[in-house]
Each structure stands twice: as C-alpha cells, then as structure tokens.
Biopython code that builds the backbone (N, CA, C, O; Angstrom):
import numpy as np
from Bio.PDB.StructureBuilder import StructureBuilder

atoms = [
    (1, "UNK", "N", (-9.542, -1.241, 3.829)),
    (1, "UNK", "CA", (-10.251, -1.292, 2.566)),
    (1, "UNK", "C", (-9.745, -2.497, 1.777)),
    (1, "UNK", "O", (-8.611, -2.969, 1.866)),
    (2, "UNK", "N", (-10.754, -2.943, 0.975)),
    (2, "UNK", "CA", (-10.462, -4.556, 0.254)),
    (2, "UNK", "C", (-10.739, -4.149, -1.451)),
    (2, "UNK", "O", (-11.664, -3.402, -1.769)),
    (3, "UNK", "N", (-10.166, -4.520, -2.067)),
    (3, "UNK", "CA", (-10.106, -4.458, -3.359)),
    (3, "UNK", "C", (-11.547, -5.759, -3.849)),
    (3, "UNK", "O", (-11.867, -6.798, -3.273)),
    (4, "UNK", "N", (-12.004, -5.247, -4.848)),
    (4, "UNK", "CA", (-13.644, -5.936, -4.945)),
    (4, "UNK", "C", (-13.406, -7.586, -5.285)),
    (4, "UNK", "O", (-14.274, -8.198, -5.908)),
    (5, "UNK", "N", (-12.453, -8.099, -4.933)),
    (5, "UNK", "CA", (-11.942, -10.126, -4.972)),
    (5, "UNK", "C", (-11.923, -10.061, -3.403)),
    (5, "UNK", "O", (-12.505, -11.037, -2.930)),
    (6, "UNK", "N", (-11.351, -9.072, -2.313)),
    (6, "UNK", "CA", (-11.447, -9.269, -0.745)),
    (6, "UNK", "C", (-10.082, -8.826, -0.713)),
    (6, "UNK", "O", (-9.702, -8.306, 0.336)),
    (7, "UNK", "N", (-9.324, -8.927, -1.609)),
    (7, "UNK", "CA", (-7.579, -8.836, -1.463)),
    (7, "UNK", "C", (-7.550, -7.304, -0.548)),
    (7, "UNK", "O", (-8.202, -6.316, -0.886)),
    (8, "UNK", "N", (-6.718, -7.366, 0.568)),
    (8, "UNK", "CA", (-6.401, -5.943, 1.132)),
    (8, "UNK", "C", (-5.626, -4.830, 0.114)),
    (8, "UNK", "O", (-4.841, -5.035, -0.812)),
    (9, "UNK", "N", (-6.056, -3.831, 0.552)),
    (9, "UNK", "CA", (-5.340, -2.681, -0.420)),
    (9, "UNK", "C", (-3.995, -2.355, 0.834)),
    (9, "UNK", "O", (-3.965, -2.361, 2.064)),
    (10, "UNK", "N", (-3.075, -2.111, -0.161)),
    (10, "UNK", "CA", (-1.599, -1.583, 0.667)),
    (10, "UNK", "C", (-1.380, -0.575, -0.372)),
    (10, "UNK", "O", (-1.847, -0.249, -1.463)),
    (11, "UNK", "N", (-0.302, -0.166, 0.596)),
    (11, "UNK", "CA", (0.264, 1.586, 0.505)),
    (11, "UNK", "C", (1.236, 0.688, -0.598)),
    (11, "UNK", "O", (1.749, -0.431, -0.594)),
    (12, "UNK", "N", (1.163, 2.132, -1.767)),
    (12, "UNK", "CA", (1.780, 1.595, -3.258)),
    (12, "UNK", "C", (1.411, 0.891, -3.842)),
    (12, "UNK", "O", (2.279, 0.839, -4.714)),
    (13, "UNK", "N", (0.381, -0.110, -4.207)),
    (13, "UNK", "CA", (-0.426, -0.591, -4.806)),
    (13, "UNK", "C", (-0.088, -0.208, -6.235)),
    (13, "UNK", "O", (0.315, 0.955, -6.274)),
    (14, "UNK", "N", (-0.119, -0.813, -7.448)),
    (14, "UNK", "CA", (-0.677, -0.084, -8.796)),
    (14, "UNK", "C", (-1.852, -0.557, -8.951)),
    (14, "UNK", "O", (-2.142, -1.748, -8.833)),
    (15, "UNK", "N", (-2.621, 0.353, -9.230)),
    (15, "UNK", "CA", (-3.904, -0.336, -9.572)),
    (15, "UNK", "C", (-4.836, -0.140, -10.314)),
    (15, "UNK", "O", (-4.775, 1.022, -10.718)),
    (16, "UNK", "N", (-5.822, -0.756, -10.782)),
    (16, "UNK", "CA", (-6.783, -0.310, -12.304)),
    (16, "UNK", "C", (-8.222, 0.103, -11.922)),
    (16, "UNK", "O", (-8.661, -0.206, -10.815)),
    (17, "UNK", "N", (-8.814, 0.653, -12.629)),
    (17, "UNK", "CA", (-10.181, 0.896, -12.767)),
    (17, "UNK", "C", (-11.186, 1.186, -14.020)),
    (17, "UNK", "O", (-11.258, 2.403, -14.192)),
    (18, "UNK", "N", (-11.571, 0.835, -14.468)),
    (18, "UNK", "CA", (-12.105, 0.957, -16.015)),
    (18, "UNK", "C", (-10.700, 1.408, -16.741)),
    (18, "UNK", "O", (-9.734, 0.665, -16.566)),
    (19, "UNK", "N", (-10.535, 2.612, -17.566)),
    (19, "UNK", "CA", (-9.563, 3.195, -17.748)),
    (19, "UNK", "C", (-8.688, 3.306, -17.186)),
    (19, "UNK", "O", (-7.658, 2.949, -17.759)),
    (20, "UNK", "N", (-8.578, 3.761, -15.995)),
    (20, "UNK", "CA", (-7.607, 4.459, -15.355)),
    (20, "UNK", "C", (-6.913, 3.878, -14.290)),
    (20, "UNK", "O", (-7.479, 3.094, -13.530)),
    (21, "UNK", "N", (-5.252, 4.320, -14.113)),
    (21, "UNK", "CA", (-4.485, 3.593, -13.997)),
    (21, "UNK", "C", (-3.795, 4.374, -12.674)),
    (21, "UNK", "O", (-3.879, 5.601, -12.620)),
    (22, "UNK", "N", (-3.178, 3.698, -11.714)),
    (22, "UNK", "CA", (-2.626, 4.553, -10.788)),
    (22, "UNK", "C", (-1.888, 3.829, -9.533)),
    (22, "UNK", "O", (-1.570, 2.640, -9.547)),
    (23, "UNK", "N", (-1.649, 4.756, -8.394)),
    (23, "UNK", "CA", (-1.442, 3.650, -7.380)),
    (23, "UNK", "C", (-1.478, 4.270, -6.019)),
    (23, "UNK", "O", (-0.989, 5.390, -5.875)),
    (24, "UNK", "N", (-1.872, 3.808, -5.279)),
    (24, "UNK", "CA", (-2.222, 4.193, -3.691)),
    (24, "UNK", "C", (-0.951, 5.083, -2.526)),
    (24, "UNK", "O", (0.142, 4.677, -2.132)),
    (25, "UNK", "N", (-1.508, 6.095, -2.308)),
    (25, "UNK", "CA", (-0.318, 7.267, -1.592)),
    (25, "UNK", "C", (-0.812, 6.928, -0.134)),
    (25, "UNK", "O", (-0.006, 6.771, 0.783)),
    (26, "UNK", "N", (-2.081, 6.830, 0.025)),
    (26, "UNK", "CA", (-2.669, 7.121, 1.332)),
    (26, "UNK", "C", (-3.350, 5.582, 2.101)),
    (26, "UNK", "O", (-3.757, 5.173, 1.014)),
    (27, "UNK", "N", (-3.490, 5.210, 2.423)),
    (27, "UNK", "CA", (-3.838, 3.975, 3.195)),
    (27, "UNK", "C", (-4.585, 4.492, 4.558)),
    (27, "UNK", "O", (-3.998, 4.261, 5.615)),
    (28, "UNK", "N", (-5.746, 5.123, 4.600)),
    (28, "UNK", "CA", (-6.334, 5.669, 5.880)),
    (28, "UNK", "C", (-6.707, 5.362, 6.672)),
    (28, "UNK", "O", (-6.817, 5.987, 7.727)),
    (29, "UNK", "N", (-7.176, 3.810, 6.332)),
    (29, "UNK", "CA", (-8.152, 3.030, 7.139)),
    (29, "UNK", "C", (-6.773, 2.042, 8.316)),
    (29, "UNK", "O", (-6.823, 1.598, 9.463)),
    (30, "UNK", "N", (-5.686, 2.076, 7.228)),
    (30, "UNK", "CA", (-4.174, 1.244, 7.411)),
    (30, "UNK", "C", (-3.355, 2.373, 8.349)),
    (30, "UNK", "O", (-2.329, 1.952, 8.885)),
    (31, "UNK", "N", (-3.663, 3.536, 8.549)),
    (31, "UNK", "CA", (-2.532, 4.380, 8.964)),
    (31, "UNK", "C", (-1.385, 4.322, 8.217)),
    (31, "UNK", "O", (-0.313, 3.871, 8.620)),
    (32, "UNK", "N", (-1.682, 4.938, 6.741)),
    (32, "UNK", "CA", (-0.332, 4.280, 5.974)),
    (32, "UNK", "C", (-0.079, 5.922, 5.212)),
    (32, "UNK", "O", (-0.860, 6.850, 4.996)),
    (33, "UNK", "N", (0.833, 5.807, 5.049)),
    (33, "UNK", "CA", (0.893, 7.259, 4.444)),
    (33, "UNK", "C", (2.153, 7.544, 3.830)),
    (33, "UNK", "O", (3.165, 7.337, 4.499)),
    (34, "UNK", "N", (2.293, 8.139, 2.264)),
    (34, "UNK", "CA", (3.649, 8.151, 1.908)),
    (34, "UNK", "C", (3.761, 9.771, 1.925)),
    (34, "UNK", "O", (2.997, 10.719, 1.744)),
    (35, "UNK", "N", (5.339, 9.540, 2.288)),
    (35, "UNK", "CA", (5.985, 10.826, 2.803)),
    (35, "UNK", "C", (5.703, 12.203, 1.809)),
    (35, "UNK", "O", (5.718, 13.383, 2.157)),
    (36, "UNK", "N", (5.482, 11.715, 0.664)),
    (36, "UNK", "CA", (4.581, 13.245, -0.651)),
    (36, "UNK", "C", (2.968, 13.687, -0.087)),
    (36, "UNK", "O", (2.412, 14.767, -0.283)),
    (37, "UNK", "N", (2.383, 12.400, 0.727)),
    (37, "UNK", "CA", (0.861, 12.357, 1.266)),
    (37, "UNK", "C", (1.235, 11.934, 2.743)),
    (37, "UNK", "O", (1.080, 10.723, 2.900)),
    (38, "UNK", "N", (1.562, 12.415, 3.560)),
    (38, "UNK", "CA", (1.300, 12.606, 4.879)),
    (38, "UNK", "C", (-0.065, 12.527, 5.726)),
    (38, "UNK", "O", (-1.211, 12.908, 5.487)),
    (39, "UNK", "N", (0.464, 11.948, 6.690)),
    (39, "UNK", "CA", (-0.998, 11.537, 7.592)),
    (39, "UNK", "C", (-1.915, 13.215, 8.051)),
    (39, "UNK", "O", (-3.128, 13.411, 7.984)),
    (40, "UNK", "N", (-0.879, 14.157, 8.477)),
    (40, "UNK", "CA", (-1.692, 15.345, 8.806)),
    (40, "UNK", "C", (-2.269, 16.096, 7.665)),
    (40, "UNK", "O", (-3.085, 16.985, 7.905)),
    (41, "UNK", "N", (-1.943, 15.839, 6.519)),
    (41, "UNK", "CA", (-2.502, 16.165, 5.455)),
    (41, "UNK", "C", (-4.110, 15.360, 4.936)),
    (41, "UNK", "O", (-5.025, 15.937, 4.349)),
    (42, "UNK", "N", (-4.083, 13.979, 5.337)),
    (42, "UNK", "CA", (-5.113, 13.358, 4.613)),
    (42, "UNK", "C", (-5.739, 12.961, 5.723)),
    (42, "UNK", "O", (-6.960, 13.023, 5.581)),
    (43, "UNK", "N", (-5.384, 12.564, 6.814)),
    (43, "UNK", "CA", (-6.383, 11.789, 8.034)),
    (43, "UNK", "C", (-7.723, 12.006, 8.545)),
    (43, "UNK", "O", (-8.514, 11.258, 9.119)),
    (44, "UNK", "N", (-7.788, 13.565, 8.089)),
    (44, "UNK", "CA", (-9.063, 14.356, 8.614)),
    (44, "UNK", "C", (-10.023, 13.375, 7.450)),
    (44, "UNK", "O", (-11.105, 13.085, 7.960)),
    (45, "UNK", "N", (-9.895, 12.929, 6.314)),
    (45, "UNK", "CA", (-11.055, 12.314, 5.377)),
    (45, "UNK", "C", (-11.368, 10.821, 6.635)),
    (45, "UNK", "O", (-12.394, 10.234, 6.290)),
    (46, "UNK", "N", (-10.808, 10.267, 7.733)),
    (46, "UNK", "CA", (-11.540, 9.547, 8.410)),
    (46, "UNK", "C", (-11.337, 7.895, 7.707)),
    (46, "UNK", "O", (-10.785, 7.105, 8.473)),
    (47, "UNK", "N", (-11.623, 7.505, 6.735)),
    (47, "UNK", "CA", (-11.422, 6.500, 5.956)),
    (47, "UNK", "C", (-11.186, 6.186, 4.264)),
    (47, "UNK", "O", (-11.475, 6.961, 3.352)),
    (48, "UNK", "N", (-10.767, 5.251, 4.176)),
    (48, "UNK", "CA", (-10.951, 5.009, 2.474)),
    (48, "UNK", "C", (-9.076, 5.272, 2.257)),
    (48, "UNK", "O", (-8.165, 5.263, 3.084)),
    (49, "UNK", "N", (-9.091, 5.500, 0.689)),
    (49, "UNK", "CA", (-7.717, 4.970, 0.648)),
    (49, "UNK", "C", (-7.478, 6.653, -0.396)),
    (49, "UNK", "O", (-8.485, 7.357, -0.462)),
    (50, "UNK", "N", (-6.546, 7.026, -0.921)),
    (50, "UNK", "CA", (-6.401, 8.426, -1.914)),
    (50, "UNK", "C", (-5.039, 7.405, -3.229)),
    (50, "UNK", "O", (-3.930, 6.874, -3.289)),
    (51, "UNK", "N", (-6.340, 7.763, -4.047)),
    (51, "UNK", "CA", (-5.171, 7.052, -5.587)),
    (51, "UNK", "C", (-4.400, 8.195, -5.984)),
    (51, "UNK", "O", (-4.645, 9.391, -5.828)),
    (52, "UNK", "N", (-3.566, 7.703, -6.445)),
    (52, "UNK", "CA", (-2.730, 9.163, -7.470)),
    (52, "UNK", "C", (-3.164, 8.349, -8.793)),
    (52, "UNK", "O", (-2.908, 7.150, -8.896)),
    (53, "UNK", "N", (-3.869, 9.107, -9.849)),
    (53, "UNK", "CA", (-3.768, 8.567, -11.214)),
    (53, "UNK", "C", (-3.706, 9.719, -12.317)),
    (53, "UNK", "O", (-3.777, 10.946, -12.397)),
    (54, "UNK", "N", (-3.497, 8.364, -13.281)),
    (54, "UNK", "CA", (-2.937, 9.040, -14.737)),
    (54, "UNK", "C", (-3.821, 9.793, -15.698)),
    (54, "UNK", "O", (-3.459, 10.188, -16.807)),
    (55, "UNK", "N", (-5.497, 10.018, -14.950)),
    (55, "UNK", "CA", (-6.362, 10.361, -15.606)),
    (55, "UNK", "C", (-6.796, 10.979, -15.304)),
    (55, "UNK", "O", (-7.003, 11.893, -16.103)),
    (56, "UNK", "N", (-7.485, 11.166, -13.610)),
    (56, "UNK", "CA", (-8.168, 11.803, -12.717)),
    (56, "UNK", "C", (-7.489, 12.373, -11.822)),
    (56, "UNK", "O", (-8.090, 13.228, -11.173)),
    (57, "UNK", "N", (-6.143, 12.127, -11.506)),
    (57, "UNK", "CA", (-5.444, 13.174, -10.341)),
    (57, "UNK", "C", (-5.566, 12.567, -9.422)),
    (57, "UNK", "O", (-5.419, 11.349, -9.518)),
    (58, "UNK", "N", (-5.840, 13.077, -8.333)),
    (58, "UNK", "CA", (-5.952, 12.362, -6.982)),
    (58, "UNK", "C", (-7.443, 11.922, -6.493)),
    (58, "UNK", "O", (-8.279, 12.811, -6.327)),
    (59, "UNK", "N", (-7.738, 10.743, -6.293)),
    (59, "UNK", "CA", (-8.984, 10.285, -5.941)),
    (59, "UNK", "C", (-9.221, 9.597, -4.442)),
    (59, "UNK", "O", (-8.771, 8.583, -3.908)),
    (60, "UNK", "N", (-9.955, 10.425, -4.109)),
    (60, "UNK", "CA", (-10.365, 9.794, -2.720)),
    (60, "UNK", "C", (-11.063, 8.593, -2.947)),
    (60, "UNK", "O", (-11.961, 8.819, -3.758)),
    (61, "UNK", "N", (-11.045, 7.268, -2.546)),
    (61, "UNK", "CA", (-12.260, 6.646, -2.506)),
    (61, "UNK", "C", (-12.795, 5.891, -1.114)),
    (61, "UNK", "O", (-12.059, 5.040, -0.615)),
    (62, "UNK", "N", (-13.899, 6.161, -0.576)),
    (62, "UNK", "CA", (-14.120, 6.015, 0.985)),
    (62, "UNK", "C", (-15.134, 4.498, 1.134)),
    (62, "UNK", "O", (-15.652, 4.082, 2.169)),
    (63, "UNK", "N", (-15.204, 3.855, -0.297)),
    (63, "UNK", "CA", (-16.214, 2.741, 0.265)),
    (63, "UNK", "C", (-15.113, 1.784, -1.087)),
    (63, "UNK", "O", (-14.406, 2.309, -1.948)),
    (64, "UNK", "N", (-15.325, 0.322, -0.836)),
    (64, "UNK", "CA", (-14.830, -0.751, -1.735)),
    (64, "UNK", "C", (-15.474, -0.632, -3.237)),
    (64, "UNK", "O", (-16.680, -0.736, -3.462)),
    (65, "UNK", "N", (-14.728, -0.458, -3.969)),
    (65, "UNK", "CA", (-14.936, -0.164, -5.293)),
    (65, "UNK", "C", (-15.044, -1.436, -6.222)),
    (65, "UNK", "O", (-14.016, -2.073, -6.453)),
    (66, "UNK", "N", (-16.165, -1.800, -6.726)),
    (66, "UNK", "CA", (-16.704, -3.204, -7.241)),
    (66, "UNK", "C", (-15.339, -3.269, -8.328)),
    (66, "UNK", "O", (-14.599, -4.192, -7.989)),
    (67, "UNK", "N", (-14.885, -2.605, -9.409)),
    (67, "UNK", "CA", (-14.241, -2.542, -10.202)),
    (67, "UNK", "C", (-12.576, -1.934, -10.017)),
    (67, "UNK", "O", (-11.791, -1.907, -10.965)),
    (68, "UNK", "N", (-12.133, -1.338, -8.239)),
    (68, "UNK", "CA", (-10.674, -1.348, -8.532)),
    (68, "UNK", "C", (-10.065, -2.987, -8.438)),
    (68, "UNK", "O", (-10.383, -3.963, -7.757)),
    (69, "UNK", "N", (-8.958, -2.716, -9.560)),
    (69, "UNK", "CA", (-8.136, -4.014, -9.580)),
    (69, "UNK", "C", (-6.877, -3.863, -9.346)),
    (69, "UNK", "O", (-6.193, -2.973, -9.852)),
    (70, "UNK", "N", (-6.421, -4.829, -8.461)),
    (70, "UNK", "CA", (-4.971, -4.797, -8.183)),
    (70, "UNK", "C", (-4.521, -5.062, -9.102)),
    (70, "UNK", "O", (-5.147, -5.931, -9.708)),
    (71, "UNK", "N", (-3.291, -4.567, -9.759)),
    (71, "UNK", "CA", (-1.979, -4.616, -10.811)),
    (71, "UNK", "C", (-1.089, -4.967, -10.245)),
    (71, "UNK", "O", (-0.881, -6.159, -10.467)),
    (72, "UNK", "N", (-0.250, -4.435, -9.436)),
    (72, "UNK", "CA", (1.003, -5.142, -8.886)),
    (72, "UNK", "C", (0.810, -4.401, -7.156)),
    (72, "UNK", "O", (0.101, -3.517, -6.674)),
    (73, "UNK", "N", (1.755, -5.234, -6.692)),
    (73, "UNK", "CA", (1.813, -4.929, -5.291)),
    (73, "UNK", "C", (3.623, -3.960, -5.529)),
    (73, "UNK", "O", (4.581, -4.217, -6.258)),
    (74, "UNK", "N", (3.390, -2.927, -4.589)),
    (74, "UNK", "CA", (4.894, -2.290, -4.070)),
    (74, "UNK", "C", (6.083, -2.880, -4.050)),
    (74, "UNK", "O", (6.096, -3.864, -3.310)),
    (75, "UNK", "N", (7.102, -2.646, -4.593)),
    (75, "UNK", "CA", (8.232, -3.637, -4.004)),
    (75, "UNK", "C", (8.393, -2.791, -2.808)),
    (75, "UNK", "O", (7.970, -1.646, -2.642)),
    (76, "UNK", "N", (9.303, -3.788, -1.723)),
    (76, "UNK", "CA", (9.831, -3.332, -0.502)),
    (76, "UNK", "C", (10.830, -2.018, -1.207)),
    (76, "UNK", "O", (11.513, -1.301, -0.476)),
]
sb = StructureBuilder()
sb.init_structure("model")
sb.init_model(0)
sb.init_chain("A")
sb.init_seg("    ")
for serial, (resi, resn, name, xyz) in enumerate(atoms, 1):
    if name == "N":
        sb.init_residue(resn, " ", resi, " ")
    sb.init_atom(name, np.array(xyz, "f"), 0.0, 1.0, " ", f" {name:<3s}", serial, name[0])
structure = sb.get_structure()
C-alpha cells in the first residue's frame, strides 16, 4: 500500500487524515505485523494496512487513501 504522493506505507508509520491522527500496527500487504497486532490475528483481512488512531480506534483501510499523510516514519 502507497500513501496518496506514491511514498510506501511501513509498519509504525504516524500518520494523518483529515482530523485524525495515528499510526500503522499492521502492514498486510508487507507481512508486517506488530507484536500487540499479530499476523494470525489480522491476515485473514487479505490486504490493506490497520491504523490505530486517536479518534476512530482501529481502522482497516484496504485500498490507497487519496488523503492519508505520512507524519513521521518509525524510528528503528
């Protein structure tokens, strides 16, 4: 999945969307998965990425979102 400039989305991401603010647990399309969001937990959704945010909770999103914006990338 590509953030709506082409930039790849990575596991931990912070990232924006109109309001709302958050950052990437699940990486599905990446096989990426943080140890609170586990792959046998989320893999069955097939693709797309799962936000944790400060507004909406947990959001699946399964197609490139014209309006998420990268904020910062993960530190190692």
């Amino acid at each position: 999945m590509q953030y709506g400039d082409g930039t790849d989305v990575r596991l931990g991401d912070r990232i924006r969307y109109g309001d709302v603010e958050g950052h990437i647990v699940c990486n599905i399309d990446g096989k990426e998965y943080t140890p609170d969001f586990p792959a046998y937990a989320w893999a069955y959704l097939g693709r797309g990425i799962m936000i944790e945010t400060n507004k909406d909770g947990l959001v699946h999103c399964a197609a490139t979102m014209e309006d998420l914006m990268l904020v910062s990338r993960a530190t190692a």
